[in-house]
C-alpha positions in Angstrom: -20.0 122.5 -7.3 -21.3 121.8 -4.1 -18.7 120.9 -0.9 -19.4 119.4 2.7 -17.9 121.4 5.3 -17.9 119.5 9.3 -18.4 122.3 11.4 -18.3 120.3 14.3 -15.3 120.3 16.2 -13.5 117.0 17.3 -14.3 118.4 20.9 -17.5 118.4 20.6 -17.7 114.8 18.9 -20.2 112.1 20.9 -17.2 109.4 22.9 -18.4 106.4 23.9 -19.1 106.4 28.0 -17.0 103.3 29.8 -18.4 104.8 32.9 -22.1 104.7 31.9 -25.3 103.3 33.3 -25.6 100.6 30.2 -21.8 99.5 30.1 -21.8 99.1 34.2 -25.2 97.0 34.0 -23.5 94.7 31.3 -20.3 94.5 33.6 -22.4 93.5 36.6 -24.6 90.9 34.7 -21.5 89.3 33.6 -20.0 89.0 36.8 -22.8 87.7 38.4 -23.2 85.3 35.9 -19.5 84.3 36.3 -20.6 83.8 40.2 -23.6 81.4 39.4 -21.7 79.5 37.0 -18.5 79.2 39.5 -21.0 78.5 42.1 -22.7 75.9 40.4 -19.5 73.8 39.2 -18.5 74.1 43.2 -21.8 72.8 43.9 -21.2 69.7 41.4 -17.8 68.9 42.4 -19.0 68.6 46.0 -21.6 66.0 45.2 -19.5 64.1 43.5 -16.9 64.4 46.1 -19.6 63.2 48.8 -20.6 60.3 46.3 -17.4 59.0 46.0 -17.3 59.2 50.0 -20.5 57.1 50.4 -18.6 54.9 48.3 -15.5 54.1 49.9 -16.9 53.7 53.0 -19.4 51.3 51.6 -16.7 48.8 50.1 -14.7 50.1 53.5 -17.8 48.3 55.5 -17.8 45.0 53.5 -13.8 44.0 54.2 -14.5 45.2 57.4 -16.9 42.4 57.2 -15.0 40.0 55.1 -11.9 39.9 57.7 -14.1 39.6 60.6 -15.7 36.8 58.9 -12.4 35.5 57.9 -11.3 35.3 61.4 -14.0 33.9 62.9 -13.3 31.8 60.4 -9.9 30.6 61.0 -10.1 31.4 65.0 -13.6 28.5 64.3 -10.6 25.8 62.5 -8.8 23.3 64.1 -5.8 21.3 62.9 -5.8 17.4 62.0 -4.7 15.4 64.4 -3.4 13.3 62.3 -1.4 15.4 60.8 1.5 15.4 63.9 1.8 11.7 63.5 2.1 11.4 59.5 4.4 13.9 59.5 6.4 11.5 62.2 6.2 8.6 60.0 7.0 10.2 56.7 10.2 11.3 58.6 11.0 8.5 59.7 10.9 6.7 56.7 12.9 9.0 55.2 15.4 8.7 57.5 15.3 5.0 56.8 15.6 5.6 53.1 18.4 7.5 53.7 20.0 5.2 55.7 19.5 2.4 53.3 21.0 4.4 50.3 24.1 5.5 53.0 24.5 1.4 53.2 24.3 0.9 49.4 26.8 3.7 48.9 29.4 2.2 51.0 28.9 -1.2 49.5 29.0 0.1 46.1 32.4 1.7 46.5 35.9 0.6 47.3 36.8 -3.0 45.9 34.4 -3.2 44.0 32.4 -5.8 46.0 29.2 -4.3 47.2 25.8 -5.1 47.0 25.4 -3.8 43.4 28.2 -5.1 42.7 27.0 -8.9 43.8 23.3 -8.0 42.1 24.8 -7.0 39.1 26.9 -10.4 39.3 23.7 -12.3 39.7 21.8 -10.5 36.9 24.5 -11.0 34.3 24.6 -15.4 35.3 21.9 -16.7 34.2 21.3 -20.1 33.4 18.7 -21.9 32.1 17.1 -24.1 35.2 18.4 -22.0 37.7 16.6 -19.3 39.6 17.1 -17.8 43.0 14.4 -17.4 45.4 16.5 -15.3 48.0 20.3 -14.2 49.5 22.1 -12.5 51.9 24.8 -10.8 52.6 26.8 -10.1 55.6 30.6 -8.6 54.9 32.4 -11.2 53.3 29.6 -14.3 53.8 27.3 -14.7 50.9 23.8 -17.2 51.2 22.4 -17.8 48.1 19.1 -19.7 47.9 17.8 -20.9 44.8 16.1 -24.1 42.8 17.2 -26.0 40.6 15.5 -28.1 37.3 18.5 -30.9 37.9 20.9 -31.1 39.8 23.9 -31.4 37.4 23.0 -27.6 36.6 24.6 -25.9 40.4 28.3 -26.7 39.5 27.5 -24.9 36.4 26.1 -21.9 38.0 28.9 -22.1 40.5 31.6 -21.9 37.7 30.0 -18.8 36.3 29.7 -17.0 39.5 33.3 -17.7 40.3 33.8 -15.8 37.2 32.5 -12.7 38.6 34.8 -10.0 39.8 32.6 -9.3 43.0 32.7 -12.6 44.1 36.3 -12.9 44.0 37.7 -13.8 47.4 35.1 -15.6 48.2 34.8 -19.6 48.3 31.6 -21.8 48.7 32.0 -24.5 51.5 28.4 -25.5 52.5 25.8 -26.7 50.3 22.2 -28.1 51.1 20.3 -29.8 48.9 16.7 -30.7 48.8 14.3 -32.7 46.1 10.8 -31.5 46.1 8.3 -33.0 44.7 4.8 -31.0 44.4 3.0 -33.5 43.4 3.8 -35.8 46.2 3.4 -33.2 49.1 0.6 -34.3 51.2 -1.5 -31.2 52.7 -1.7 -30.6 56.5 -4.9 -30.9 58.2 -7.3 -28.5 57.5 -5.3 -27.1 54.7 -6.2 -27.2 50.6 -4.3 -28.4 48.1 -3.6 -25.7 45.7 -5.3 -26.5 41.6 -2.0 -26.1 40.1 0.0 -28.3 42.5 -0.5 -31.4 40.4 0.9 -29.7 37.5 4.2 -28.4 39.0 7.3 -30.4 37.7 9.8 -31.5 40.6 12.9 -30.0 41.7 15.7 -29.5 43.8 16.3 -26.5 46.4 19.5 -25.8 47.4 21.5 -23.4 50.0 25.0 -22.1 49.5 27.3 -20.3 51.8 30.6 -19.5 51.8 32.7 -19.8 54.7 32.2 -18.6 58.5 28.5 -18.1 57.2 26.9 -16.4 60.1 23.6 -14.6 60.2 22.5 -12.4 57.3 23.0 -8.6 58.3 21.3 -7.1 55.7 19.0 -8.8 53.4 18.2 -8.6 50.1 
């Protein structure tokens, strides 16, 4: 029976040196790899830093030159002249307008005898024969102008507009009365007679107007 005996003492074991020659020469490598590589992403970062600067102050030079441009540009245009005066007559006819609708308001209100109140009148009395060719109002005074297939047909249409609410108040007292004949009209010198002339049927004009019928303030 055989038995190992360690005579060597744990004093006088071999311990590894953190101070030695190969352990300090590792350290050292290491760090000045870690240098190189630090130094090397710096390095990188940089260039890409100054990249990015040529960059900027490339697109920074081209609006540079797109507002000089711009206002050269503008400083180069010159505004319509004719834009002053349309303004100045769209104005004006709006004004106008205005002053028109301001009219038909006040005549559409109150008694119940304004102008829409007389057009609607007109529109609803209709008779066959009869058509109007123009009127006028002026406050109270009515002039209607119209034609008329026969004759026998006006006291008819005169009837119907008494029947009217907006014409109430108001009485007819002068009447003209006119037969035309197309065919028979003889052209003034140096004028032509018209194809259809021939072919038009005769008929009577006629002007009504109530009383105290002055001049036509607004027209219709």
């Amino acid at each position: 029976m055989s038995q190992q005996i360690n005579l060597l003492l744990p004093e006088l074991r071999p311990r590894f040196d953190w101070l030695g020659l190969p352990v300090v020469a590792g350290a050292g490598l290491l760090a000045v790899l870690l240098v190189v590589a630090m130094a090397s992403f710096d390095a990188l970062s940089v260039s890409s830093l100054k990249l990015r600067e040529v960059e900027l102050n490339a697109q920074l030079q081209r609006l540079q030159q797109q507002i000089q441009s711009l206002g050269q540009s503008l400083a180069a245009r010159q505004g319509d002249p004719r834009l002053p005066s349309e303004i100045e007559a769209t104005r004006l006819a709006v004004t106008q307008r205005q002053e028109v609708m301001a009219v038909i308001a006040q005549g559409s209100v109150g008694d119940g005898s304004g102008f829409s109140s007389l057009l609607q009148g007109f529109s609803r009395q209709i008779v066959e024969g009869v058509w109007l060719v123009g009127f006028s109002f002026s406050g109270k005074e009515i002039e209607i102008r119209g034609r008329l297939t026969d004759p026998a047909l006006l006291p008819k249409y005169i009837n119907r507009l008494n029947d009217e609410p907006a014409f109430a108040g108001r009485r007819f007292a002068t009447l003209d009365m006119k037969a035309v004949d197309p065919a028979s009209d003889k052209p003034e010198a140096g004028q032509q007679v018209p194809a259809k002339a021939s072919n038009l049927a005769p008929y009577t004009e006629f002007a009504l107007r109530t009383e105290q019928s002055g001049s036509a303030e607004r027209r219709r």
